[in-house]
N, C-alpha and C positions, 0 to 999 in steps of 0.2 A: 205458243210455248209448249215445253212438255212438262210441264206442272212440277209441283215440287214434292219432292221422295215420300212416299205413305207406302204402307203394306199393302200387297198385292200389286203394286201397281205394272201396268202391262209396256211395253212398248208397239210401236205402230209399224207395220211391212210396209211402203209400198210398191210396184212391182215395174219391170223395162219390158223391152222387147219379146213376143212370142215368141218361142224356138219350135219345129216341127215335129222333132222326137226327140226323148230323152231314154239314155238306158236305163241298168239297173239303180240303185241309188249307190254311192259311193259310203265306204265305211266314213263317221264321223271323222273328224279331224280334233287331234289335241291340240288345245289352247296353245300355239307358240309364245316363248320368253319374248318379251317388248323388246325391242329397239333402244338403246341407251338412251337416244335423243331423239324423237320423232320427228321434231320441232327445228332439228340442225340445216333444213333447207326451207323454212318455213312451215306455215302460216308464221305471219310475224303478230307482236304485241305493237299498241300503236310508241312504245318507245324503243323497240326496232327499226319501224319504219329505214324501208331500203330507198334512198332518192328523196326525190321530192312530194309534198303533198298536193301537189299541182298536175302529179303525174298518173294521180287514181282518180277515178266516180267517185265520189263523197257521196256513200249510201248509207249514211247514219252508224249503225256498228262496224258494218264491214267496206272499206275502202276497196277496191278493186280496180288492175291496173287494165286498160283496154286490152284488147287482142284481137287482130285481124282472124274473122270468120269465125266469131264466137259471138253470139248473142247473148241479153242479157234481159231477165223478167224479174218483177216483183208480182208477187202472189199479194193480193187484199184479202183481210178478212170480211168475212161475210155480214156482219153486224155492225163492226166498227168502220171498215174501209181502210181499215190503219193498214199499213205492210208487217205481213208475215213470214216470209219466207223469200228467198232470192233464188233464183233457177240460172244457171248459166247453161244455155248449150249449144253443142259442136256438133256438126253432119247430124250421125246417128244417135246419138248419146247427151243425157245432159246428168246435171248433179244439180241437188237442192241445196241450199244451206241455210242454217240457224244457228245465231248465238248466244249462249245464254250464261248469268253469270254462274260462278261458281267457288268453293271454299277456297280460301286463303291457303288453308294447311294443306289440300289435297283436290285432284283431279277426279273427274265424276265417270270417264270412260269407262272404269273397271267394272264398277257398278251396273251402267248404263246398258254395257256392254252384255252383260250376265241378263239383268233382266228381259233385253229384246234376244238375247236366244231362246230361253227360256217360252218368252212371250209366244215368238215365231211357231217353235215345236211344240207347243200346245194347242193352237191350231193349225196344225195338218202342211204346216210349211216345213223346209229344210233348211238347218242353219249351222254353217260351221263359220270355226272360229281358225285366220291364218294371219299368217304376217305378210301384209302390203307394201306398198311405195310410201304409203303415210302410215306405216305400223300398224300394229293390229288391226286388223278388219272384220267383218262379217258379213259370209256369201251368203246369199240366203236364196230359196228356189221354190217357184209355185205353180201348181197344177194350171193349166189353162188351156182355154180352146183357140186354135187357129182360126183366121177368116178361112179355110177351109171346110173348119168345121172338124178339126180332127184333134186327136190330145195331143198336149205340147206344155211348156212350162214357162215362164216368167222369172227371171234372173233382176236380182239388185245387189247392190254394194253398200254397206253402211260403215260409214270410216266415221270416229272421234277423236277430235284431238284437245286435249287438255295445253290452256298456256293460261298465264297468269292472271286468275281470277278469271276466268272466261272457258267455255268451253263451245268450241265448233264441233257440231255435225252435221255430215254431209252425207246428201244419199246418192247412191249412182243407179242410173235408169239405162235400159238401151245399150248401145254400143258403149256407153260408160262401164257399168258395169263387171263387163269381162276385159282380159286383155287383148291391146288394140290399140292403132294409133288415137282413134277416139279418146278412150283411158286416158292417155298419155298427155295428151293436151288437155284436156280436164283438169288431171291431178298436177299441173303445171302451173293452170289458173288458182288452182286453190293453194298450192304452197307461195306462192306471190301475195296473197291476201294479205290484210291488216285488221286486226281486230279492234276497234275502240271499244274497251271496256267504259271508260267513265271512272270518276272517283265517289260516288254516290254509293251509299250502303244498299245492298240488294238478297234477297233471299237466294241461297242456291237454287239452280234450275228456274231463276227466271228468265223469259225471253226479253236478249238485247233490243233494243229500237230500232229497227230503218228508219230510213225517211227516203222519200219522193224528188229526185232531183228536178230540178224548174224545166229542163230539158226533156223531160220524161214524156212520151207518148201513148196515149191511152191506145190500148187494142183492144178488139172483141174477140170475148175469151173461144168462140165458137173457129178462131182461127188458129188456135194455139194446139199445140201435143195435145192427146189425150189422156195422155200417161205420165202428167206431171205430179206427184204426190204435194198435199197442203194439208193434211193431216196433220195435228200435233201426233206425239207418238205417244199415245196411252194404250185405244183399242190395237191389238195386235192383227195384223194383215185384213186390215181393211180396205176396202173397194178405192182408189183413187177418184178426189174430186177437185178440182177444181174450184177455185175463188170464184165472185161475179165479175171482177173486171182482172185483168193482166196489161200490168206496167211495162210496155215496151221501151228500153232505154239506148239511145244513138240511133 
């Protein structure tokens, strides 16, 4: 989870696809006005749910409906073995997601959102702030080296979405990322989503539950991307790691 709100606290980078060159840096970008409804094509609340419950994964918070040529992973933690983090991804690109609850009166993006730019630009990343396919986003970009051996940068996407009592976010890696039909079918699978909050009283900012469907096949994580973030988002642009095991599902 990404813990619950204290002073100073950071958020976490983590980073996609190497790019070869990068130019100059582009002037920051002003915060755009939000989207009336961000929420108006999805993710849904589980009393939205579109269709039937028959016709998603039953992954504990988040319900997800299949998609031909989309894979699906659960990240473990490293201690507990519990699930952390759910990873969907497509060709070049995949997205992280987490959810966690959050206040009754108000949505945590705004927040959320301030503090991981913040985080990012204090070290040495770039981070603007624009309006997305899922409303306000944040592009974020980081120094890296090529398998050439040459400088280049590392591009992510960090989209939050606030719905009732609940809050998703989702990180885009790769060809997610930037725009692209990659994008496109990513941010497809996530506005399809369902989020089960639960009716149980919870601190804001804590991480919702997965669970492990009976179906599920264990993989060795030594076959998996190398570039999948499992971070909580405290330390800012941290190195990507990896769980010990990765839950291969279908």
């Amino acid at each position: 989870m990404f813990g619950r709100k204290k002073r100073g606290k950071d958020a976490q980078a983590d980073s996609g696809a190497v790019a070869e060159t990068e130019p100059q840096d582009a002037p920051e970008e002003a915060e755009a006005a939000s989207s009336p409804d961000p929420r108006a094509l999805g993710p849904w609340d589980e009393s939205e749910m579109k269709g039937e419950r028959e016709d998603y994964v039953d992954l504990g918070c988040i319900l997800i409906k299949p998609v031909s040529g989309v894979a699906v992973r659960m990240d473990l933690d490293e201690q507990t073995q519990r699930p952390r983090a759910l990873n969907v991804d497509y060709k070049d690109g995949s997205v992280q997601l987490q959810a966690f609850s959050a206040p009754k009166s108000s949505g945590l993006w705004d927040d959320v959102r301030r503090e991981l730019t913040e985080g990012l630009r204090r070290d040495g990343g770039q981070a603007t702030v624009a309006e997305g396919p899922l409303g306000l986003q944040v592009n974020a970009k980081f120094n890296a080296t090529t398998a050439s051996g040459g400088p280049g940068y590392r591009l992510a996407r960090f989209v939050g979405i606030d719905g009732p009592r609940w809050f998703l976010r989702a990180v885009y890696t790769g060809g997610g990322a930037m725009p692209s039909t990659t994008a496109e079918v990513l941010d497809d699978v996530v506005r399809s989503l369902v989020i089960v909050r639960g009716q149980d009283p919870m601190p804001p900012r804590d991480l919702l539950q997965f669970k492990v469907p009976e179906n599920a096949t264990p993989q060795n994580p030594g076959t998996a991307s190398p570039e999948q973030p499992v971070e909580d988002p405290q330390p800012p642009v941290s190195a990507p790691r990896r769980g010990p095991e990765i839950t291969e599902i279908g």
